[in-house]
C-alpha positions as CSV (number, residue, x, y, z in Angstrom):
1,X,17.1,-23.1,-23.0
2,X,17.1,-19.3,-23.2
3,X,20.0,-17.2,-24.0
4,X,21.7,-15.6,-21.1
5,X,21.8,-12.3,-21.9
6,X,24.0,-11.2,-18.7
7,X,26.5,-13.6,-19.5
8,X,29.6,-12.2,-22.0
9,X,31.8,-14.9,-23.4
10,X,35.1,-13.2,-24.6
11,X,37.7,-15.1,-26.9
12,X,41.3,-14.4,-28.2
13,X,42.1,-15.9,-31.4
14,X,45.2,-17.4,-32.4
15,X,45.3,-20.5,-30.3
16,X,42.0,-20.0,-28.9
17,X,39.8,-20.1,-31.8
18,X,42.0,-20.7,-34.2
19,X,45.5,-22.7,-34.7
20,X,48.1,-19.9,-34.3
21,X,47.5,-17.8,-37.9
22,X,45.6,-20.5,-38.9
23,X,41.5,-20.1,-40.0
24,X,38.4,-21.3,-38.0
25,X,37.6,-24.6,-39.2
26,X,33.7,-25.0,-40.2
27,X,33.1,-27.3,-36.8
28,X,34.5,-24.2,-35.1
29,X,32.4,-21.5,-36.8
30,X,29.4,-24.2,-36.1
31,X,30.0,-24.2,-32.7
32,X,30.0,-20.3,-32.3
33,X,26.8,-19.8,-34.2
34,X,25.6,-22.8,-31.7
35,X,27.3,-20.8,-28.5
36,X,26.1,-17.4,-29.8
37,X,22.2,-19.0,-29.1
38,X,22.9,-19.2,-25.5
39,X,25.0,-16.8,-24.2
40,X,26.5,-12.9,-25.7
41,X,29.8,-13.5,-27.4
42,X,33.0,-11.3,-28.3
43,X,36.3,-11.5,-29.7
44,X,39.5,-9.7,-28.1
45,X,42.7,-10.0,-30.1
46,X,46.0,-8.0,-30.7
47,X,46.1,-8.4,-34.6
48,X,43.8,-5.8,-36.5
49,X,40.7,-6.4,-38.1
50,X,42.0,-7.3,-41.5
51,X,44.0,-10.3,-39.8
52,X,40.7,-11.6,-38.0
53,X,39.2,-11.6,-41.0
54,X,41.9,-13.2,-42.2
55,X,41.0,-15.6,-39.5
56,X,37.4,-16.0,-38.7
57,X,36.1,-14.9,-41.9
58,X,35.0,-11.7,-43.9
59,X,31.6,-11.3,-41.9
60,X,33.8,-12.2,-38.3
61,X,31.7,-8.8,-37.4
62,X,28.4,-10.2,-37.9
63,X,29.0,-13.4,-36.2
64,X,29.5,-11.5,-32.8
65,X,28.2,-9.1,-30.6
66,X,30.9,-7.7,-29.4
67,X,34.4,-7.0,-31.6
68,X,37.9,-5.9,-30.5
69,X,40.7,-5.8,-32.9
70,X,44.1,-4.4,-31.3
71,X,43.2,-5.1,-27.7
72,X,39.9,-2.5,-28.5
73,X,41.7,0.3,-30.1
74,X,38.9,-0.3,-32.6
75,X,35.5,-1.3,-30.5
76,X,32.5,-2.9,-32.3
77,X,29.4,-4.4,-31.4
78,X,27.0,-5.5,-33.3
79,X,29.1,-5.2,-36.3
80,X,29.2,-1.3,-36.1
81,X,32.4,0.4,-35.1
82,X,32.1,3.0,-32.0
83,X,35.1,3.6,-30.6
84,X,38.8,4.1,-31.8
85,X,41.9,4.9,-30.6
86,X,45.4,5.6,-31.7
87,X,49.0,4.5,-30.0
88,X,50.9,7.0,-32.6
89,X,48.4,10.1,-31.6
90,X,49.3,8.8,-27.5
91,X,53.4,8.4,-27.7
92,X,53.9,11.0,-30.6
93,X,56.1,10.9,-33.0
94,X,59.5,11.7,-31.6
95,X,58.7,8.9,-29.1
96,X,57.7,6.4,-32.1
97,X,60.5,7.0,-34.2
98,X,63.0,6.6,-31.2
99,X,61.5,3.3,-30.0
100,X,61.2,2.0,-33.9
101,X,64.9,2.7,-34.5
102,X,66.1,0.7,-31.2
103,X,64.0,-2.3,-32.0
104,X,65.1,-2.2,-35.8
105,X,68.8,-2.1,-34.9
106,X,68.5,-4.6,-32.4
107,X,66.8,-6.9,-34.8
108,X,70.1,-6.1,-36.9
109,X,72.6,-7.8,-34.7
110,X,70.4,-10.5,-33.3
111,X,72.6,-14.0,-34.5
112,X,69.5,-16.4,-34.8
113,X,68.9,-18.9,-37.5
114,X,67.2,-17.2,-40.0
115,X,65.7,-13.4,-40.7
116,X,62.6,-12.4,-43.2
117,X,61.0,-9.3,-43.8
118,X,58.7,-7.6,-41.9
119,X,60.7,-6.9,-38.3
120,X,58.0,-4.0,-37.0
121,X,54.2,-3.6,-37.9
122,X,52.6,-0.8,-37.2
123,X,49.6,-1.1,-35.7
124,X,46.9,1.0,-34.7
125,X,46.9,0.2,-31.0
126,X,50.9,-1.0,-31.1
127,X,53.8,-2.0,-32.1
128,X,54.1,-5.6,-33.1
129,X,58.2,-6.5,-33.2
130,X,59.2,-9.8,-34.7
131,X,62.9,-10.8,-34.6
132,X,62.6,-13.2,-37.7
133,X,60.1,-10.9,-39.8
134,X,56.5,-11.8,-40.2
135,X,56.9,-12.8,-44.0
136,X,58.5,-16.2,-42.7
137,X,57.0,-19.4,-44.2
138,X,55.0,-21.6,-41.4
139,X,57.2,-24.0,-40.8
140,X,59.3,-21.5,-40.2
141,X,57.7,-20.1,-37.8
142,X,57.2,-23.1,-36.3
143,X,60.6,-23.6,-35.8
144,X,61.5,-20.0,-34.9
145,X,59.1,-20.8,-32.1
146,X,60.9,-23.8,-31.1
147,X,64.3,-22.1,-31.1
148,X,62.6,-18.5,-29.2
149,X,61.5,-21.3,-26.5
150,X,64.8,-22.8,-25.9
151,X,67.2,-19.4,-26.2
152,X,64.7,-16.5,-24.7
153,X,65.0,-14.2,-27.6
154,X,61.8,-12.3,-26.8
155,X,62.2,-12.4,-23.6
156,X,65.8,-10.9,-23.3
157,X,64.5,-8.0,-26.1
158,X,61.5,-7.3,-23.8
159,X,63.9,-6.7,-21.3
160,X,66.2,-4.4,-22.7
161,X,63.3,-2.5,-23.7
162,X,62.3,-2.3,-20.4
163,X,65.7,-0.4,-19.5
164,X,66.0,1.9,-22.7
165,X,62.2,3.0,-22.3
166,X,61.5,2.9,-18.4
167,X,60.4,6.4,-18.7
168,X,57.3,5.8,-21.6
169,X,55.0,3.8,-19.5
170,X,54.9,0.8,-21.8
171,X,53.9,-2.8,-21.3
172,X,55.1,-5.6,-23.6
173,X,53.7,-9.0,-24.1
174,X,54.7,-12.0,-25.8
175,X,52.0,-13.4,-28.3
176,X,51.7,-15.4,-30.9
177,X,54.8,-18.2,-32.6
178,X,57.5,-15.5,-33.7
179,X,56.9,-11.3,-32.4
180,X,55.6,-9.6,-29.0
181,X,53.4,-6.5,-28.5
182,X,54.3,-2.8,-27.6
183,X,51.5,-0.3,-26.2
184,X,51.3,1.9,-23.5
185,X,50.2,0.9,-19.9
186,X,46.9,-0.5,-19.4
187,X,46.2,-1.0,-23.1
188,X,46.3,-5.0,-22.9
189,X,43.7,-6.8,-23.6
190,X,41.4,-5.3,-20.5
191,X,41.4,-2.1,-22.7
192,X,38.4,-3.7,-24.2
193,X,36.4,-3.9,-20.5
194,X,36.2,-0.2,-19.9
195,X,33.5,-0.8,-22.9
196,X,31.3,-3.1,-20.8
197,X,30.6,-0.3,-18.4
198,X,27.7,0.7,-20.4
199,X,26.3,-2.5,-20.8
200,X,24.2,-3.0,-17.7
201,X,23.0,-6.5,-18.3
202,X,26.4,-7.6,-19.1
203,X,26.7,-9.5,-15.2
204,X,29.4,-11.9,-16.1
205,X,32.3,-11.9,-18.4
206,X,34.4,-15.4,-18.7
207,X,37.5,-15.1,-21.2
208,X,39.3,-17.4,-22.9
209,X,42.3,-17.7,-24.0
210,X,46.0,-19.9,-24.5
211,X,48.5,-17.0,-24.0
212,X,47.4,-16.8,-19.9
213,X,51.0,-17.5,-18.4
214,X,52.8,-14.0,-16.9
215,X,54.4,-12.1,-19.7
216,X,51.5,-13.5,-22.4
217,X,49.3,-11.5,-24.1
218,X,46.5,-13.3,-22.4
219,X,47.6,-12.4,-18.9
220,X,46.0,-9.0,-17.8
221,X,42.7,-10.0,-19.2
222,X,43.0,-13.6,-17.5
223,X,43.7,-12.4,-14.3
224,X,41.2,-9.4,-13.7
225,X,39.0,-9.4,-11.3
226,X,36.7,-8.4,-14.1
227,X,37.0,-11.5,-15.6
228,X,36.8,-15.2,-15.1
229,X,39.6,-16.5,-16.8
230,X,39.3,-20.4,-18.8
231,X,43.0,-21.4,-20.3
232,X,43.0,-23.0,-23.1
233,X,45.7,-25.2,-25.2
234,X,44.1,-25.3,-28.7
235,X,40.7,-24.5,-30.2
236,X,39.4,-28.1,-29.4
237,X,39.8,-27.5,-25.7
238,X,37.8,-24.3,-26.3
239,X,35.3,-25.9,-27.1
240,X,35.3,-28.5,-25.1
241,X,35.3,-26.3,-22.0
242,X,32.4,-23.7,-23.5
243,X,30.2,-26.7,-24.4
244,X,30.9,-28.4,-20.6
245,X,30.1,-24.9,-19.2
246,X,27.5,-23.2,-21.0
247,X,25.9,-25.8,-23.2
248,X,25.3,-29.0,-21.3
């Protein structure tokens, strides 16, 4: 069957491709390379590109045609980088260093089970806030997630957020086991379509991803009307659905 070239096939990672900061097990990176043969392919994820690779693998740029760390702060396709943009040079640096200090002493009187190291990372498209610290082991993030879940911790930050900063245009997102995303408005994942309006053939664009409920990272992307959305619950059911829809 020949490829599609008018048909873009657009994945988020953790969850999607991958268990959630996990790496992409050898049947997955089989099926892409298989996918890749019939249809144009792309990855969309709010973690940079040293995390992907991380992830998918030091050559995640080659096995794509399309590439967007941080939402598409940083744009590649065909493994060359040709766009990049910076949420520091957007907010500036008074804003930054206000927002930074809230979320850090926030963090500091948050009573949950146990605290790490890493509260904010800096990012070149956000802020990423964790209230346990991203150095936490995997289990216990696993349970952080469990107990986030059951008492709203995110959820309750992202709100007072909302109040204290109603006048910087930001959007906040929960991804991921144990942190959310800050970045400015319309810098979700659909940052990355603005790219596809120079590529013609591109007709169709079908996204993927597990984070697809209001208030996930997922949402925007999953719900434009640039997009047809496919949510997902694990990498299995990813490809499950791809091979039931573009590879039967």
């Amino acid at each position: 069957m020949a490829r599609r070239s008018d048909c873009l096939v657009l994945f988020d990672v953790d969850g999607t491709l991958t268990k959630p900061r996990g790496s992409a097990t050898e049947e997955m990176l089989a099926f892409l390379k298989e996918l890749r043969s019939q249809v144009v392919i792309g990855v969309v994820g709010g973690s940079d590109l040293k995390k992907q690779k991380e992830q998918l693998g030091d050559n995640c740029l080659e096995m794509f045609d399309f590439f967007f760390p941080e939402n598409g702060l940083a744009a590649y396709k065909q493994g060359l980088l040709f766009s990049e943009t910076s949420f520091k040079d957007h907010l500036g640096e008074e804003k930054m260093q206000r927002l930074i200090n809230f979320c850090l002493r926030y963090i500091a009187d948050l009573d949950i089970p146990i605290k790490r190291g890493t509260f904010i990372e800096f990012r070149k498209g956000m802020l990423n806030v964790s209230p346990i610290g991203r150095n936490c082991s995997q289990s216990e993030r696993d349970d952080y997630e469990k107990f986030d879940l059951a008492n709203g911790i995110r959820k309750a930050f992202i709100a007072r957020l909302k109040e204290e900063f109603a006048d910087f245009n930001l959007r906040f997102s929960i991804g991921g086991q144990i942190s959310f995303d800050i970045f400015p408005e319309g810098w979700d994942k659909t940052y990355c379509l603005r790219f596809l309006d120079t590529e013609p053939e591109i007709k169709e664009v079908h996204f993927f991803g597990d984070k697809t409920f209001e208030g996930g990272n997922d949402y925007e992307i999953f719900t434009s009307d640039r997009t047809i959305g496919h949510s997902v619950t694990c990498p299995e059911d990813t490809m499950r659905m791809c091979k039931e829809l573009f590879m039967a």
